[in-house]
Phi, psi and omega in degrees: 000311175317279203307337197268325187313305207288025173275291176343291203283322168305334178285357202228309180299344161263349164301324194297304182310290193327292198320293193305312173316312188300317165286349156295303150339297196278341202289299177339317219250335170279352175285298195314262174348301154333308198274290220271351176268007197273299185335112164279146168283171206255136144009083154341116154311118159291123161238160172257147177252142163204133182289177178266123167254131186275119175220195204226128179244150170323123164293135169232187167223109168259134185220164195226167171204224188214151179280161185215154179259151193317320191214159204192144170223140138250114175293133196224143172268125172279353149237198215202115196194184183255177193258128175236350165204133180266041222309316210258192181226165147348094189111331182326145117301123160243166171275168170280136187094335175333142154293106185251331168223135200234124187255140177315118175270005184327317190279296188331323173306330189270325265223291193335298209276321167324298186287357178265320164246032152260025142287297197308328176303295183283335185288342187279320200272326170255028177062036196253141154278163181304122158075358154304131149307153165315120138215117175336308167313326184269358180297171182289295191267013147271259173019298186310302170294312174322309193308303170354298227289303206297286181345311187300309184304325187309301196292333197309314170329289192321351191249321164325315192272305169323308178298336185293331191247065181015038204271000202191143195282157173291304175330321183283296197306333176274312171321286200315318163316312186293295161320324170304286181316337172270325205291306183289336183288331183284334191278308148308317154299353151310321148331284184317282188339312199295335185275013183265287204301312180321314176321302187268002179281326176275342186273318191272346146314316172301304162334295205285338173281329177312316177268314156319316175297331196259011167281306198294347186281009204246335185276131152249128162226174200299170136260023172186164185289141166170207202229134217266097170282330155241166168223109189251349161262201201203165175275130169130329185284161186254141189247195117235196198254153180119345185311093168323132175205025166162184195197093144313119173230165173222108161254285191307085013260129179283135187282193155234100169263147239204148185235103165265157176241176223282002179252000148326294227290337203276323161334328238219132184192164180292137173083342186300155175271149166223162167238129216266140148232177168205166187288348176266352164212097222289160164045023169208138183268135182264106159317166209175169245160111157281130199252311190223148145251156196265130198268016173224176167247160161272125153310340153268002166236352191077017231219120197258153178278105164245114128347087178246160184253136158226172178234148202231043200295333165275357175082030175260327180271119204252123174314120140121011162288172200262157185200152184245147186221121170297086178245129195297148173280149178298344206246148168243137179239194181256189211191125179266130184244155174213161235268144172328314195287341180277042170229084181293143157200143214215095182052062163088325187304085175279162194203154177215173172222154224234100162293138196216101111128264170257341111352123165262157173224115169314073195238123179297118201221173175231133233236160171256245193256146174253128186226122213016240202304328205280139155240147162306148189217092177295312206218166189040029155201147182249161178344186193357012201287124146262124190251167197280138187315310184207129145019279225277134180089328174293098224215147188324095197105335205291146170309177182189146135254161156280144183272000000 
């Protein structure tokens, strides 16, 4: 009896097992279904779209260099005295000609008057008025001997005639001779003498610019309008010449000295405009000009030296700042531009998206030159390619519509 239940009872107990899996199966497999049919599909992104254009853009060549001021002195003192006066500081504005440092003129002043009047002594010995020409004829002691001479002579005729009527001996008459001959000799070296004293009436003239030149050297003054960057004496100090005693610059207008290389240099020419930027004022560009290229490279760089000017009338941009310069090229080519803000970039990486039917495609592209809102798109997108306006929210597949 036993034995026959457990014949029974194993058959009915895997009919049972079977029943339950099957029916875990379908409940399952009516869940599943269930869930998917549940899922909504996700939305399109409303976007705005701009094709891509093609135009022909401006070139540029960026090279970096170091700002320089138009012009820079160091004032040095020319004679040798004590500083009696400082009229500017640091930072002046000055005109050309300003007075920037002033040295006691007592000696030099003394000097003057010495050489002005032994100038003034021979122009008195030689009978010159202020600003008279020279003329020999007109000295006091030429004049004298002249007188000399012609007396003499008048009596030698006069003793001439006499001998002819036999009034008067050959002896009076040789005397008479003698006397001519001294007269003219007195009448010359009276000459010379006058041309001798002129000589030195020109040496004690040189004197006196000379002692002039060393009043005005007691005055230093700018030589061109600018800005007083140093002051290295005080009033009390003593100078002598040569003596560093300030320091002028003209920054209004500033140079740019510009390091182009050497697969460059044909780009680069007088007059191209350039545009200046620097680190001290971020995102904003200083117009420029180039004034010299230089007509050989350094050899030790490969490198040819070119020079622009900008004007710098506020004074912001300052001599040794680093400065990068943007210079247009002569040629313009053509260019696919798309708008900036459609451009994402990420650890270097730029990317743009592509609308391709309902759908964005993700393209890695490489940007060139920026022209205003627009960038050059060198690599990864072609002529007509429409891309999404902006970035943002957007990832490789995701659906999209146009707004």
């Amino acid at each position: 009896m036993r034995d026959q239940l457990r014949r029974y009872s194993r058959p009915a107990f895997g009919l049972a097992i079977a029943a339950l899996v099957a029916a875990s199966t379908f409940a399952s497999g009516c869940g599943s279904n269930t869930s998917a049919a549940a899922a909504p599909k996700p939305e399109p992104l409303s976007i705005d779209t701009v094709a891509v254009e093609s135009r022909p853009i401006d070139r540029f060549l960026r090279v970096t260099g170091s700002l320089l001021a138009d012009e820079q002195a160091e004032l040095g003192a020319e004679t040798t005295g004590r500083v009696v006066s400082t009229p500017v500081e640091r930072g002046a504005h000055v005109a050309q000609g300003a007075l920037i440092i002033g040295v006691s003129p007592a000696e030099t002043s003394a000097q003057l008057q010495e050489a002005e009047a032994n100038a003034g002594q021979l122009e008195a010995r030689l009978g010159l008025g202020p600003g008279e020409p020279f003329d020999s004829k007109r000295v006091p002691d030429v004049m004298n001997a002249k007188a000399s001479l012609e007396w003499a002579e008048a009596d030698f005729k006069r003793i001439g005639s006499l001998l002819d009527q036999k009034v008067v001996s050959q002896a009076e008459y040789d005397q008479k001779r003698t006397a001519v001959e001294a007269a003219r000799q007195q009448y010359q070296v009276a000459q010379n003498v006058a041309g001798q004293s002129y000589r030195q009436l020109e040496a004690a003239r040189a004197r006196v610019t000379l002692a002039k030149k060393s009043v005005a050297d007691t005055s230093i003054r700018s030589p061109f309008a600018g800005l007083v960057a140093e002051r290295l004496v005080s009033i009390g100090d003593y100078v002598t010449k040569g003596t560093r005693v300030a320091t002028i610059v003209r920054i209004d207008p500033i140079r740019v000295e510009l390091t182009v290389p050497e697969q460059s240099v044909s780009l680069v020419k007088v007059g191209q405009p350039v545009k200046l930027t620097v680190d001290a004022y971020p995102g904003e560009a200083f117009p420029a000009t180039v004034r010299f290229v230089s007509p050989s490279l350094k050899t030790d760089q490969r490198a040819l030296t070119v020079e622009a000017i900008a004007k710098n009338a506020d004074g912001r941009l300052k001599p040794g700042l680093f400065a990068t310069a943007s210079i247009q090229r002569p040629e313009s080519a053509p260019a696919l531009l798309a708008p900036a803000a459609s451009v994402e970039t990420t650890a270097g990486t730029s990317r743009v998206y592509v609308v391709k039917g309902d759908k964005v495609e993700e393209r890695i592209v490489t940007l060139g030159e920026t022209v205003g809102p627009q960038v050059e798109i060198t690599s990864g997108l072609e002529k007509g390619d429409v891309v999404a306006a902006e970035p943002k929210g957007l990832t490789d597949g995701v659906a999209v519509r146009k707004k």
